[in-house]
C-alpha positions, -999 to +999 in steps of 0.1 A: +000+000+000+012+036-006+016+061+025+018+099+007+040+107+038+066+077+045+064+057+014+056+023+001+053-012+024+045-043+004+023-065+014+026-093-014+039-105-050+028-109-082+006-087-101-024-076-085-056-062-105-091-053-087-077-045-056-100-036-028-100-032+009-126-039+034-117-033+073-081-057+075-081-074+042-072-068+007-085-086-017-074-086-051-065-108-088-033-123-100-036-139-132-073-137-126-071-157-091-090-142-067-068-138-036-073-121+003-043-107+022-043-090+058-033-054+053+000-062+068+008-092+045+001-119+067-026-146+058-024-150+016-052-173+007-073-180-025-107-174-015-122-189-049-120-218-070-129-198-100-115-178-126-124-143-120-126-106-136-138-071-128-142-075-092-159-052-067-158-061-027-188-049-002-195-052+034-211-083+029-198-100-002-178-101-036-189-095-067-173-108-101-175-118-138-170-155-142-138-156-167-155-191-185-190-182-184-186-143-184-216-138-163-223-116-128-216-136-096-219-125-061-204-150-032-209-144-001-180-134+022-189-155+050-198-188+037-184-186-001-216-196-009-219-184-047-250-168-067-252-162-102-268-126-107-278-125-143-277-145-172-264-120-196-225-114-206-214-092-190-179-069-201-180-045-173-199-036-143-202-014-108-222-011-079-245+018-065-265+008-035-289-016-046-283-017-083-258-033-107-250-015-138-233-036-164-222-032-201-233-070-217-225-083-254-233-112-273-215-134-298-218-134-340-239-166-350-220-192-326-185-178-328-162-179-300-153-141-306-176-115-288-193-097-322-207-062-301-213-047-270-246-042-264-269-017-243-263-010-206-287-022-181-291-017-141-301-049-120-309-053-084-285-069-059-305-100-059-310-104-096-343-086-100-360-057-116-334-058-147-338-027-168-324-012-198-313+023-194-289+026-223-300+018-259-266+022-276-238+000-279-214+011-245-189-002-225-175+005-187-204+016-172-200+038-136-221+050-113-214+084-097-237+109-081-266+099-097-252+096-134-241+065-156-206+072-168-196+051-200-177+049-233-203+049-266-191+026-291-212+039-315-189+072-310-155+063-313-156+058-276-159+090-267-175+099-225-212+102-226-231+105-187-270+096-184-297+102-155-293+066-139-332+071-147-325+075-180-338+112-182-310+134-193-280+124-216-247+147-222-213+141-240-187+153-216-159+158-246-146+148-283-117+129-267-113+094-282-112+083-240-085+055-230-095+054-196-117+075-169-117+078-131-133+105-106-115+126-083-139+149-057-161+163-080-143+161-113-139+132-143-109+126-152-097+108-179-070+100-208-075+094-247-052+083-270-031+114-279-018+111-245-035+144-230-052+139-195-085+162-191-104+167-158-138+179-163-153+198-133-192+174-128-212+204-121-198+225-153-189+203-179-176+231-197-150+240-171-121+214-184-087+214-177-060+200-196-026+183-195-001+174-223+014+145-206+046+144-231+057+170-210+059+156-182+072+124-195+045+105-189+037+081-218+003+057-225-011+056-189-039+026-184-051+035-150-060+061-131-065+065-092-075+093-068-057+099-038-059+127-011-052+156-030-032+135-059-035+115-094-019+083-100-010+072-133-001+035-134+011+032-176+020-001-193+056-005-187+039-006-147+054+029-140+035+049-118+036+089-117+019+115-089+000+144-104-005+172-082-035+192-084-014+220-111-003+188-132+026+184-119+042+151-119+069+131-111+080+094-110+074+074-081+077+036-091+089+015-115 
C-alpha cells in the first residue's frame, strides 16, 4: 500500500488487479485468481476456485465476472456460498447501492469471438428488476452521483453521462477516452493522444487539460484518486503522482 507521507510497504507478490480493501483485508486478482491478504501481508489465501474478472468487494460479499461463463456472480463473504446474478454477458460492471449497472455483449452466430457490445442495463442486488437504461452500444459503465458514466461505441468511444433514470443524456468531450476515473467532484480521464483532461461534474464546460509528453509520462492505463493527488499506473507498470497544477513526477517502476 502507498503512505503519501513515508512511502511504500509491500504487502505481497505478483501482479495484483481489482484490488479492494474492506476493514483488515485486501482482496485482489493475480492472473485472474482471486486472492485475500491481511493489510500487513500476513494470511495470503485463495478465497475462490474460479477464474475471475472485474471484481468489486462490499461489506457483505464479492462480486465478479466469471472468466469461463462471463456472467455476474456474487459469493458471499462469509460462507463462499456463490449466486449467479444474471444471465447475460457481461464486459464490465459497478455497484451503486442496490443496483448493478453492467455493459453485456453477445456473440456473432455461434462464434467464440464477442461480435458487439450491447446496451447498458441496471439490475438489483438479488438479480431482479433488470432494466435497460442505455439503448446504444457502451462499455464501462460507472455510477457516480446519480449519473451513468460510460464509453459509446457507437462514437469512437468517446464519454457520454446519463440520468441513472434515463432522463438526461450529455457528452462530456470529443476525446477518443483510454480510460476515466473520478476525483472529488471532477472526471478525469486520458485518450489516446496522450493528454489527461479533468472535467469539473457540475460545469462540464470547465475542463482542464494536461499534455502528458511534457511531463514524461507516456500511455497511462489507470487512473487513481488519492488525497489531494492522481496516480497514473502506464504499461511499462510505471506509476507517476500528479498534483493538483499537473505536476508530476516518478514514483515507481
Amino acid at each position: 500500500m502507498l503512505d503519501m507521507k513515508t512511502g511504500w510497504q509491500k504487502i505481497c507478490d505478483g501482479n495484483p488487479e481489482n484490488i479492494n480493501v474492506i476493514g483488515d483485508y485486501v482482496y485482489f486478482t493475480d492472473l485472474n485468481t482471486l486472492y485475500r491478504v491481511s493489510t500487513n501481508g500476513k494470511d495470503k489465501a485463495i478465497i475462490c476456485d474460479e477464474k475471475v474478472r472485474n471484481v468489486i468487494v462490499t461489506s457483505t460479499g464479492i462480486f465478479y465476472v466469471n472468466c469461463f461463463d462471463s456472467k455476474i456472480y456474487k459469493m458471499n463473504l462469509s460462507t463462499n456460498k456463490k449466486v449467479q446474478i444474471s444471465n447475460d454477458l457481461c464486459n464490465v460492471f459497478s455497484l451503486e447501492k442496490d443496483w448493478i449497472y453492467y455493459s453485456s455483449f453477445r456473440f456473432e452466430n455461434g462464434n467464440d469471438i464477442p461480435y458487439e457490445n450491447d446496451e447498458i442495463y441496471k439490475i438489483k442486488l438479488d438479480g431482479s428488476n433488470k432494466t435497460k437504461i442505455i439503448t446504444t452500444e457502451s462499455i464501462r459503465p460507472i455510477v457516480y452521483k446519480g449519473w451513468v458514466y460510460y464509453q459509446s461505441m457507437l462514437q469512437y468511444s468517446k464519454l457520454y453521462r446519463e440520468k441513472n433514470d434515463g432522463s438526461t443524456i450529455e457528452k462530456l468531450d470529443d476525446s477518443q477516452v483510454r480510460y476515466f476515473n473520478f476525483s472529488g467532484n471532477y472526471i478525469v480521464f486520458s485518450d489516446f493522444n496522450n493528454t489527461l483532461k479533468k472535467v469539473n461534474l457540475d460545469n462540464i464546460k470547465d475542463t482542464f487539460t494536461l499534455d502528458l509528453i511534457k511531463n514524461n509520462i507516456f500511455r497511462h492505463t489507470a487512473i487513481l484518486s488519492i488525497d489531494n493527488y492522481l496516480l497514473l499506473f502506464n504499461d511499462r507498470t510505471e506509476i507517476y503522482k500528479l498534483n493538483a497544477n499537473g505536476i508530476g513526477e516518478q514514483i515507481s517502476q
